[in-house]
Wavefront OBJ file of the C-alpha trace (Angstrom):
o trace
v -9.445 22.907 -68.997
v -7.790 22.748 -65.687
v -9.220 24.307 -62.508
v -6.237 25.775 -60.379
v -6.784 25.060 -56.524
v -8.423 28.208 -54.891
v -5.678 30.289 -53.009
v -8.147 29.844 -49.478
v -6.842 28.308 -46.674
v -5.859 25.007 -46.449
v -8.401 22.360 -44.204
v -8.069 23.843 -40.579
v -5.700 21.942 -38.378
v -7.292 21.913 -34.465
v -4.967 22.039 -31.180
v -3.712 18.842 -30.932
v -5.656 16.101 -28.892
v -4.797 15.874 -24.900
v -2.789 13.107 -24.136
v -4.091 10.857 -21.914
v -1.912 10.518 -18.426
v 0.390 8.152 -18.853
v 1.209 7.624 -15.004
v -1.923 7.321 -12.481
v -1.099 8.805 -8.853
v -4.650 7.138 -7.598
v -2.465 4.918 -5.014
v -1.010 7.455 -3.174
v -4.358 8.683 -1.550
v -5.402 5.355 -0.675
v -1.966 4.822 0.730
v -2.471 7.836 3.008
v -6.013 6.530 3.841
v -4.544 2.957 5.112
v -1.765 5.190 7.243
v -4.311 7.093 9.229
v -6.165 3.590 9.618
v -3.415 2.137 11.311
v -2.545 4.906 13.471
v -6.056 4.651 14.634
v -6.328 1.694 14.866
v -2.912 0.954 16.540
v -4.110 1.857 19.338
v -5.779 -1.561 19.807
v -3.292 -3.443 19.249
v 0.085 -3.024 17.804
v 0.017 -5.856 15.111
v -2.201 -3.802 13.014
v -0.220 -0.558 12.220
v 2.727 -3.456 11.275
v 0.335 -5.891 9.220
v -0.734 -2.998 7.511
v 2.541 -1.834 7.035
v 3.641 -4.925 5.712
v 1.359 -4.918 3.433
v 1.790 -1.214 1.993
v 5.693 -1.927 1.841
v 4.744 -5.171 -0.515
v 2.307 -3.446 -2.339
v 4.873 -0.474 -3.077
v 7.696 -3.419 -4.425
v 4.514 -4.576 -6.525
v 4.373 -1.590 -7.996
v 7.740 -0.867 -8.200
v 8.377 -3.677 -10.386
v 5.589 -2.335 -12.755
v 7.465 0.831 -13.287
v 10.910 -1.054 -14.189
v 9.156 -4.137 -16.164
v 8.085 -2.695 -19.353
v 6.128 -5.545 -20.489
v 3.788 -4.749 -17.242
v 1.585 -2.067 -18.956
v -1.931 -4.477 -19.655
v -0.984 -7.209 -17.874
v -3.054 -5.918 -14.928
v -2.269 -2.294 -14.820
v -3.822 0.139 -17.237
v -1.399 2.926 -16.208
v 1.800 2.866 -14.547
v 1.914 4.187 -11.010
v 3.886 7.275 -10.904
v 6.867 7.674 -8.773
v 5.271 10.240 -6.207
v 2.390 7.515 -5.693
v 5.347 5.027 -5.061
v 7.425 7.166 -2.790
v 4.135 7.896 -0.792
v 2.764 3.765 -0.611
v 6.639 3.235 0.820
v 6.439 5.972 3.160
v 3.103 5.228 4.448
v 4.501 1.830 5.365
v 7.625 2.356 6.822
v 5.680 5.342 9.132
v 3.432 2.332 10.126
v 6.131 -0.171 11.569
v 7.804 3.402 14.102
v 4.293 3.830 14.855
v 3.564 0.408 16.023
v 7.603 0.107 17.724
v 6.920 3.387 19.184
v 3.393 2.252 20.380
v 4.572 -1.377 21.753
v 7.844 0.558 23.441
v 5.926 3.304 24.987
v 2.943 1.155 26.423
v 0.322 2.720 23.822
v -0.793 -0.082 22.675
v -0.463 -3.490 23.749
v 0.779 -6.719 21.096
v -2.634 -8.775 21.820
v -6.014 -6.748 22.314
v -6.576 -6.770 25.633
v -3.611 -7.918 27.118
v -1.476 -5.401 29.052
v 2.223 -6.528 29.748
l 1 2 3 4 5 6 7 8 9 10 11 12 13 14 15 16 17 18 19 20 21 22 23 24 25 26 27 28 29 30 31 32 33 34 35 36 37 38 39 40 41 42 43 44 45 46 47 48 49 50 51 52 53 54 55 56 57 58 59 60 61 62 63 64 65 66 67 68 69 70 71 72 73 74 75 76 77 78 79 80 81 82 83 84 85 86 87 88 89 90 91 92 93 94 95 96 97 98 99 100 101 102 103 104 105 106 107 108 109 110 111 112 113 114 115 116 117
């Protein structure tokens, strides 16, 4: 005797899981965060709006070269920096370096702390 499959619906099949985001836009805030630093800061002295610059500008290549270098992903990135978090890092540092030309040209802010040319 053979029992013939009950007509019932089939096992239930959920919405599918999320996705986890593949591309993390966490820079981009801290980015903006270091900008407003160096404005405020620039006012001290004009070598830290460009330091900090600098350093945004090499962090943004950094993580440039994660989003063209596939073999990045675990190295020391869990997610890949999206390209709105890149366009803002590079932005945030080129804004630094006018802001400290503009400061030094306009008297703002002198290159040494303290000194006034």
């Amino acid at each position: 005797m053979s029992r013939k499959p009950s007509k019932g619906p089939g096992p239930r099949r959920g919405a599918p899981a999320p996705e986890p985001a593949r591309r993390s836009h966490a820079a981009a805030p801290v980015a903006v965060v270091v900008l407003f630093l160096g404005l405020l800061l620039g006012t001290i002295t004009v070598l830290v709006p460009a330091l900090l610059g600098l350093f945004l500008f090499s962090s943004g290549l950094s993580f440039l070269s994660t989003r063209v270098n596939p073999f990045s992903i675990g190295f020391y990135l869990t997610k890949k920096p999206s390209w709105t978090a890149i366009g803002v890092i590079f932005l945030s540092g080129v804004l630094l370096w006018v802001v400290a030309y503009a400061y030094f040209v306009h008297g703002i802010a002198p290159l040494v702390p303290g000194h006034r040319l």
